[in-house]
BAKE-888039 format. One line per 5 residues: number of its first residue (from 1); their letters; for each residue y, z, x of C-alpha. Coordinates in steps of 0.2 Angstrom, whole numbers, padded with zeros to 4 digits, always signed. Each point is the difference from the previous one (the first is absolute). Layout:
BEGIN
NUM) A) Y,Z,X ~ ...
END
This chain:
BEGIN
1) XXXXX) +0351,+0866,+0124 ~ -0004,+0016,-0012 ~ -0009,+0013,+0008 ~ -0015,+0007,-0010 ~ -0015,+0012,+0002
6) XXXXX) -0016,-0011,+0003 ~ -0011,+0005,-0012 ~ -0017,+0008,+0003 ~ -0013,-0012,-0011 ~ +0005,-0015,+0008
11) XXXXX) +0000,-0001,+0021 ~ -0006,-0016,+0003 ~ +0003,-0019,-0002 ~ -0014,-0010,+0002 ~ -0002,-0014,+0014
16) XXXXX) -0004,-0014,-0012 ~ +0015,+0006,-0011 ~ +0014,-0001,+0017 ~ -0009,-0015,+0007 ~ +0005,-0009,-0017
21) XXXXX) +0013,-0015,+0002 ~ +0007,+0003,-0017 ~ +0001,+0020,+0004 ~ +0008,-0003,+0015 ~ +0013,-0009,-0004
26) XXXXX) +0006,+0013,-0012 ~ +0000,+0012,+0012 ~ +0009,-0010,+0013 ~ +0013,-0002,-0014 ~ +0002,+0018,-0005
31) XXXXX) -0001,+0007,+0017 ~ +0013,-0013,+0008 ~ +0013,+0003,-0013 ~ +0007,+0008,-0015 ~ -0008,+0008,-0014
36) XXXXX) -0003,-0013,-0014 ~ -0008,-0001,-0016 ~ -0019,-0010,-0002 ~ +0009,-0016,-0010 ~ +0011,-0004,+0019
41) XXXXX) -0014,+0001,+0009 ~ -0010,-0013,-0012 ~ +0015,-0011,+0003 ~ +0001,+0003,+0018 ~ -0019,-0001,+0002
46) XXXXX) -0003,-0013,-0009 ~ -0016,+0009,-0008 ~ -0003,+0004,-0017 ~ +0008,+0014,-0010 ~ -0019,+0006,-0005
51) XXXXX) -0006,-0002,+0018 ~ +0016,+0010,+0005 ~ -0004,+0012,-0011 ~ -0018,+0003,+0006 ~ +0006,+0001,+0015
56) XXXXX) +0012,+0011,-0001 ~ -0008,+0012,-0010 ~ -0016,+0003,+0013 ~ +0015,+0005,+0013 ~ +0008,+0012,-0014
61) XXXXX) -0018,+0007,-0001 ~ -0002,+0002,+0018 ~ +0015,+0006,+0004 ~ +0008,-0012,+0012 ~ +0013,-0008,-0013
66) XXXXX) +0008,+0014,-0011 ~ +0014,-0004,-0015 ~ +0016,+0005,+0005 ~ +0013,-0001,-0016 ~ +0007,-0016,-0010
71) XXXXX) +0010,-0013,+0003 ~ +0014,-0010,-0010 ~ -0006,-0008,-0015 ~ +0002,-0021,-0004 ~ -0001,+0004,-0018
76) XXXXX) -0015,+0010,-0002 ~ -0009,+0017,+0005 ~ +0007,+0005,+0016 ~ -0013,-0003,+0012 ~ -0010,+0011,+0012
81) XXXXX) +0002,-0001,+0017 ~ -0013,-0002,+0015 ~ +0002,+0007,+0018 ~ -0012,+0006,+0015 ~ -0006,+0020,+0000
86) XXXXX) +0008,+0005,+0015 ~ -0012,+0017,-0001 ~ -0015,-0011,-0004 ~ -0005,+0007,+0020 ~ +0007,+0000,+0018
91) XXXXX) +0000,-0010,+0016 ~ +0001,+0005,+0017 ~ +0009,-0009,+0015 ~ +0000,+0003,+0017 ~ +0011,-0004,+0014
96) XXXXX) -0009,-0001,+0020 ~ +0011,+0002,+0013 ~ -0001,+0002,+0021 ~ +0002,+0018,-0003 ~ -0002,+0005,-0018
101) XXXXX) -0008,-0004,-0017 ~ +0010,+0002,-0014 ~ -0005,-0002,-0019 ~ +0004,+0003,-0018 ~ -0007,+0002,-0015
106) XXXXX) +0007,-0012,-0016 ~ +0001,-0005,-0017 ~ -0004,-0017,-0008 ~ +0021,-0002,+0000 ~ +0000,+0007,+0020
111) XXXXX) +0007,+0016,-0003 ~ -0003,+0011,+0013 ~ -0010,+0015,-0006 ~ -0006,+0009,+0017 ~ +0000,-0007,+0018
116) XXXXX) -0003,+0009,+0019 ~ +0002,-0007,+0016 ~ -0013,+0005,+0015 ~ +0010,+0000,+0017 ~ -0014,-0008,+0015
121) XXXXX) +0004,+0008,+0018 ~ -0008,-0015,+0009 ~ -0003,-0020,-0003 ~ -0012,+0001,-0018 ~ -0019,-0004,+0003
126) XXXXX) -0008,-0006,-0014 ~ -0011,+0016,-0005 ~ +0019,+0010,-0001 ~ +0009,-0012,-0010 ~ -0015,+0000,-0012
131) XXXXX) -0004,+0019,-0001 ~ +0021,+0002,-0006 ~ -0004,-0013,-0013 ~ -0015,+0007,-0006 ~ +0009,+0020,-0002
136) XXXXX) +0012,-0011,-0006 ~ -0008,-0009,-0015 ~ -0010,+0017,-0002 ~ +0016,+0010,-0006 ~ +0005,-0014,-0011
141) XXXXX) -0015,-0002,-0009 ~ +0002,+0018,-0007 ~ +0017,-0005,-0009 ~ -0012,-0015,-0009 ~ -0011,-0015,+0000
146) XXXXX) +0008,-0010,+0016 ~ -0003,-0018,-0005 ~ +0003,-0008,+0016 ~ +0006,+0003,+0017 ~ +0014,-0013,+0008
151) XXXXX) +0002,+0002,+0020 ~ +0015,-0009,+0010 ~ -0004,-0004,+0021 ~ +0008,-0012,+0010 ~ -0009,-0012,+0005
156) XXXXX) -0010,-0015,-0004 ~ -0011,+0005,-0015 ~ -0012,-0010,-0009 ~ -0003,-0001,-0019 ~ -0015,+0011,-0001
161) XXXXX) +0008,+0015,+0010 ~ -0005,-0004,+0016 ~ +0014,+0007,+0016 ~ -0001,-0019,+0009 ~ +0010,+0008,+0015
166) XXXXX) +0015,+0011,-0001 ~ +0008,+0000,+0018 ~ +0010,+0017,-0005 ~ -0016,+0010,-0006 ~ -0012,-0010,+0013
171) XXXXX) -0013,-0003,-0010 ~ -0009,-0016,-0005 ~ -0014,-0004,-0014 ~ +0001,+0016,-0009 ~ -0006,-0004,-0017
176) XXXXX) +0010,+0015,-0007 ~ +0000,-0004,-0019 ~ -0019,+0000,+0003 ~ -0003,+0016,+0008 ~ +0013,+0010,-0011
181) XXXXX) -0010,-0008,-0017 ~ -0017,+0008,+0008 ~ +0009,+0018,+0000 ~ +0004,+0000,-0016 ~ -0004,-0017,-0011
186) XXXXX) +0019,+0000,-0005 ~ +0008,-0017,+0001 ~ +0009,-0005,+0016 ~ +0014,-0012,+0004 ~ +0007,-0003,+0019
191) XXXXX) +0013,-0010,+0004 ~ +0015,-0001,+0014 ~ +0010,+0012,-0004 ~ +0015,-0012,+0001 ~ -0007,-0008,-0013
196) XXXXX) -0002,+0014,-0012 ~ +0019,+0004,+0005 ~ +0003,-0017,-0006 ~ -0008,+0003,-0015 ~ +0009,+0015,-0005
201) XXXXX) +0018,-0007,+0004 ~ -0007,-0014,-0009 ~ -0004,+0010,-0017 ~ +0013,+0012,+0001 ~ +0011,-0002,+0014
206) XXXXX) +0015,-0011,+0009 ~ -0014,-0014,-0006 ~ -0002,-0002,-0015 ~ +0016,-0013,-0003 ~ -0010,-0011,+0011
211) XXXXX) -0016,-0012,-0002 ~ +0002,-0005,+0016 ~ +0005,+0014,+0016 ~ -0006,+0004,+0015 ~ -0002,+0020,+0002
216) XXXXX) +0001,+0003,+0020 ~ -0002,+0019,+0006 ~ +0005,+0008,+0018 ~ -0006,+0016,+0004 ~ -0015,+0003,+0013
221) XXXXX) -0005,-0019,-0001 ~ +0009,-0013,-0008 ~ -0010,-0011,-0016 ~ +0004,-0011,-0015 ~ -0004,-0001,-0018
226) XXXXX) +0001,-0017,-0006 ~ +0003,-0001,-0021 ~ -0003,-0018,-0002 ~ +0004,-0007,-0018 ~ -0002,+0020,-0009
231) XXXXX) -0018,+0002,+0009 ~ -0003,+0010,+0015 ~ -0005,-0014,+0015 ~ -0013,+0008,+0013 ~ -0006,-0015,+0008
236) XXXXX) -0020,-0008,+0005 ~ -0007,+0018,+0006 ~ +0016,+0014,-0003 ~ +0010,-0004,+0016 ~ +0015,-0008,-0011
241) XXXXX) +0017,+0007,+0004 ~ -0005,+0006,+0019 ~ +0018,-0003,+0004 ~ -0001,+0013,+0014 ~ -0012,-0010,+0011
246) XXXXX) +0011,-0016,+0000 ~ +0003,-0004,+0016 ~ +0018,+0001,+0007 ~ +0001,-0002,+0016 ~ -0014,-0005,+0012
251) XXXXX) +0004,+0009,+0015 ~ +0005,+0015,-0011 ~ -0005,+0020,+0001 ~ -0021,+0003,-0003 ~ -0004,+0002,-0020
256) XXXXX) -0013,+0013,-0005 ~ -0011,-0016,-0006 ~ -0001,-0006,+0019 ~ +0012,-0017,-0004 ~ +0019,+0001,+0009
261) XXXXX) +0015,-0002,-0008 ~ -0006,+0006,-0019 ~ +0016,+0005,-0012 ~ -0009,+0014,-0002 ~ +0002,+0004,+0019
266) XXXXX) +0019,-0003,-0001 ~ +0004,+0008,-0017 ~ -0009,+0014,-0005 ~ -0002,+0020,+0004 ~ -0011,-0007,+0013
271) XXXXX) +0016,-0010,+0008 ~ +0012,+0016,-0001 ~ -0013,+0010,+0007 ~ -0003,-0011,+0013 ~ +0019,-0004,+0004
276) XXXXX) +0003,+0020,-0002 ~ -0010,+0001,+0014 ~ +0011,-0009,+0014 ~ +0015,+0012,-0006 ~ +0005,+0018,+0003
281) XXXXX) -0002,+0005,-0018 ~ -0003,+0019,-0004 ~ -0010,+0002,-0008 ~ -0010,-0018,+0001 ~ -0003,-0003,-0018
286) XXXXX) +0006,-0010,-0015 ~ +0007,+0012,-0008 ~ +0015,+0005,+0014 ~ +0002,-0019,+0003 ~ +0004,-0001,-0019
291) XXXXX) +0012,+0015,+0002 ~ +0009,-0006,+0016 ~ +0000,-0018,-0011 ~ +0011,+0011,-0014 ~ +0010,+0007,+0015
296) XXXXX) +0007,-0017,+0006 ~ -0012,+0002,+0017 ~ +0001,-0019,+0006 ~ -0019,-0003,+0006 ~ -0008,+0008,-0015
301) XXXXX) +0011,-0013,-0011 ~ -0004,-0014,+0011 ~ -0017,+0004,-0001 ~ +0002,-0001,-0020 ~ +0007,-0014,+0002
306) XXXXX) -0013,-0012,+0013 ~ -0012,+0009,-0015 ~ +0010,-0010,-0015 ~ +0002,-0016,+0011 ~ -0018,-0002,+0004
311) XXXXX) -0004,+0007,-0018 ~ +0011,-0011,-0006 ~ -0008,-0018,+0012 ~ -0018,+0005,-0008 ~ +0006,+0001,-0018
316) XXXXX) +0011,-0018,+0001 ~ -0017,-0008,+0005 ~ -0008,+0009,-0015 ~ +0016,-0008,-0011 ~ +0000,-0016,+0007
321) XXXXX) -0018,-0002,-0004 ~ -0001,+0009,-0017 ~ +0017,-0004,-0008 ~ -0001,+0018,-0009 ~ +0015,+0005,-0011
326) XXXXX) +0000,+0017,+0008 ~ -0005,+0011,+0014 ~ -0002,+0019,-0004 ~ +0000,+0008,+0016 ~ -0010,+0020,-0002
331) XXXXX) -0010,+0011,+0012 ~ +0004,+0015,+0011 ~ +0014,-0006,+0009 ~ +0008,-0005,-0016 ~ +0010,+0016,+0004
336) XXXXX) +0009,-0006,+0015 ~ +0004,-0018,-0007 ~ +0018,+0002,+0000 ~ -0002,+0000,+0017 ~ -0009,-0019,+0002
341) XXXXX) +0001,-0008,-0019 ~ +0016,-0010,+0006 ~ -0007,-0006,+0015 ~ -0016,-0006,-0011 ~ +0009,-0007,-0012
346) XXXXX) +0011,-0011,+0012 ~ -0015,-0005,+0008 ~ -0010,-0004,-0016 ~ +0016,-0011,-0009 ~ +0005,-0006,+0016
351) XXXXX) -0017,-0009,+0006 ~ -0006,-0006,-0019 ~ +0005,-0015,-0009 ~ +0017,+0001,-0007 ~ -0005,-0002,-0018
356) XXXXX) -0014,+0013,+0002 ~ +0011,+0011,+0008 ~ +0012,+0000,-0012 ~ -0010,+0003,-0015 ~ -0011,+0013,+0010
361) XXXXX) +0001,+0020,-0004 ~ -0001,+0012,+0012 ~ -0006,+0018,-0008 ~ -0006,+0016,+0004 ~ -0014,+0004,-0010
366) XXXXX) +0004,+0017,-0011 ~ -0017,+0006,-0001 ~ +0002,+0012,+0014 ~ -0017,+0006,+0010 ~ -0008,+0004,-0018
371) XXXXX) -0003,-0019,-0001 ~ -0013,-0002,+0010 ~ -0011,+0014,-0011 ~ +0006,-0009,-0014 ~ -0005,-0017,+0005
376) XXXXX) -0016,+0006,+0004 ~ -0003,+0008,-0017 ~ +0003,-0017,-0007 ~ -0014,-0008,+0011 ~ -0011,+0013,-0009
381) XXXXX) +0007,-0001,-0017 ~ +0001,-0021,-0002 ~ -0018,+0002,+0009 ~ -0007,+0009,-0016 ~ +0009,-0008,-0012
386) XXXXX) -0005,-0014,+0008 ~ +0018,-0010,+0003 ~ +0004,-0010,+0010 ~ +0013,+0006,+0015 ~ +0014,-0006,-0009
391) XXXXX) +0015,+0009,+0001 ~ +0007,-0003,-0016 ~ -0002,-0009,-0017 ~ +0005,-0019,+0002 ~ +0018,-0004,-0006
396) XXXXX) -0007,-0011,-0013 ~ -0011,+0013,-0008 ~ +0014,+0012,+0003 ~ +0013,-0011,-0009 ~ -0013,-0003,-0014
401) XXXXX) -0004,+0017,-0002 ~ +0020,+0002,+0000 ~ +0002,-0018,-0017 ~ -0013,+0010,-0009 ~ +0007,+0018,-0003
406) X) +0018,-0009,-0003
END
């Protein structure tokens, strides 16, 4: 995408004018793929070449499409092409942590423009996390116009915003999207943060070879995003991909959510914390169990590695009942996978159905931390273009797209 001033005369689109079906489907087009020149998208589209034209030029005028050079000619006048206004305004996304909040400022294209992180001494109440937010959106305002706001939390999170129940945070019926639209009447999406993790891999990441992938992250919990068929599945009310509150064994340690046994119990920070406990670490932290891994310290490894094994029994129930074509594996404690990926990989091809587990990918996703910011940007921008949470243009269209510029 090109990268041009938005100009002055023209700041808004109007509702009617984004709610259209017609509009919309251009913009899905130009935003989920190449630049390509007004006759490609009347073939794609199926819609007239007058009605693209109309259309087409109202987003010219408002600045949200922008001409961006020619392409090759099939035996007449070069043709111009289309593509989204990356600068037509910003989004911002936020990340809520146990003990930070961290956020970014974006383009329409999810380049990072300006971002801060806000470090919480004690377990986040709701006032604390939203007061960050709030100096947060503040300063970001006085770059430009904020279009919308995108937050990732774990947790079960319904369609309109509303926290369900997080077990990490504690909290339970916060209508968060709500209360942050009150402040300041910009546009508000939540989601799991796994999810927008998801998303972002999806779009731009270790994903976006696949249509169908499961996307599982370990760090201070454990969750899933589940890609189902190119869309972004997130179940009756949000709770979709809870992977970490599967139940492993019965008689297991106690889970934060009140249940034994939960993966999450046996294969998270929470687990090494816990199993840090019972040794003679100095300093009892992650971090010098991580260094006495790299050292070839026996317990830390084996502790790595009764991590991957019970990773690795939660995901093979996730395979055997999705049948994805790959599993990206991200988080925080991506860092140490060397450390139990084997072991997680044995366990996951070694429990699934032979033919699944040898067609099965097991990747780690390449976005790094920056992905979950990036995902949640997305929530924000496919919330005001009004798109749907696919992840990327649908083979079809893309071959399509692909016939008609040959």
């Amino acid at each position: 995408m090109k990268h041009l001033s938005r100009s002055e005369n023209s700041r808004t689109i109007s509702k009617e004018l984004m709610r259209d079906y017609n509009t919309r489907a251009v913009i899905s087009l130009l935003y989920n793929g190449d630049p390509i020149p007004r006759k490609t998208i009347s073939q794609i589209t199926g819609l007239t070449p007058a009605t693209i034209s109309n259309i087409t030029s109202k987003l010219i005028s408002s600045d949200l499409i922008v001409e961006v050079g020619v392409g090759q000619s099939t035996g007449g006048r070069k043709p111009t092409l289309l593509d989204i206004n990356d600068d037509f305004g910003h989004v911002a996304a936020v990340k809520i942590e146990a003990r930070r909040v961290i956020s970014g400022l974006y383009d329409l294209s999810t380049n990072k423009i300006d971002g801060n992180t806000t470090e919480i001494d004690s377990e986040p109440d709701l006032d604390t996390v939203l007061e960050i937010i709030r100096q947060d959106l503040n300063s970001y305002s006085k770059t430009g116009e904020v279009l919308g706001v995108g937050i990732g939390v774990s947790g079960f999170i319904s369609d309109s915003g509303t926290i369900i129940y997080t077990p990490i945070l504690g909290w339970s019926d916060v209508p968060l999207a709500d209360v942050l639209l009150t402040d300041s009447s910009i546009p508000v999406v939540v989601d799991n943060d796994v999810n927008a993790f998801t998303l972002a891999e999806g779009w731009l990441g270790a994903g976006k070879d696949y249509e169908d992938f499961l996307c599982v992250t370990v760090g201070e919990g454990v969750g899933a995003g589940l890609m189902i068929d190119g869309t972004l599945h997130r179940g009756a009310i949000g709770g979709a991909g809870e992977i970490g509150h599967i139940t492993l064994d019965p008689n297991g340690p106690r889970c934060r959510c009140g249940e034994n046994g939960c993966l999450e119990a046996l294969a998270s920070d929470y687990f090494l914390r816990n199993e840090i406990e019972k040794l003679d670490f100095k300093p009892p932290t992650i971090e010098n169990l991580s260094s006495l891994a790299s050292e070839g310290n026996g317990q830390a490894l084996e502790i790595f590695q009764r991590l991957g094994c019970n990773l690795g029994l939660g995901i093979k129930n996730l395979v055997n009942t999705l049948n994805p074509e790959a599993v990206l594996l991200g988080g925080e404690r991506l860092s140490e996978a060397d450390f139990f990926m084997p072991r997680l990989k044995k366990e996951v091809l070694n429990h699934s159905f032979p033919e699944e587990a040898r067609k099965l990918k097991i990747v780690r996703a390449n976005l790094g931390q920056e992905g979950w910011l990036i995902g949640a940007a997305l929530l924000a921008i496919r919330n005001f273009l009004n798109l749907p949470l696919h992840h990327k243009v649908r083979s079809v269209e893309k071959q399509e797209v692909k016939q008609l510029k040959n």
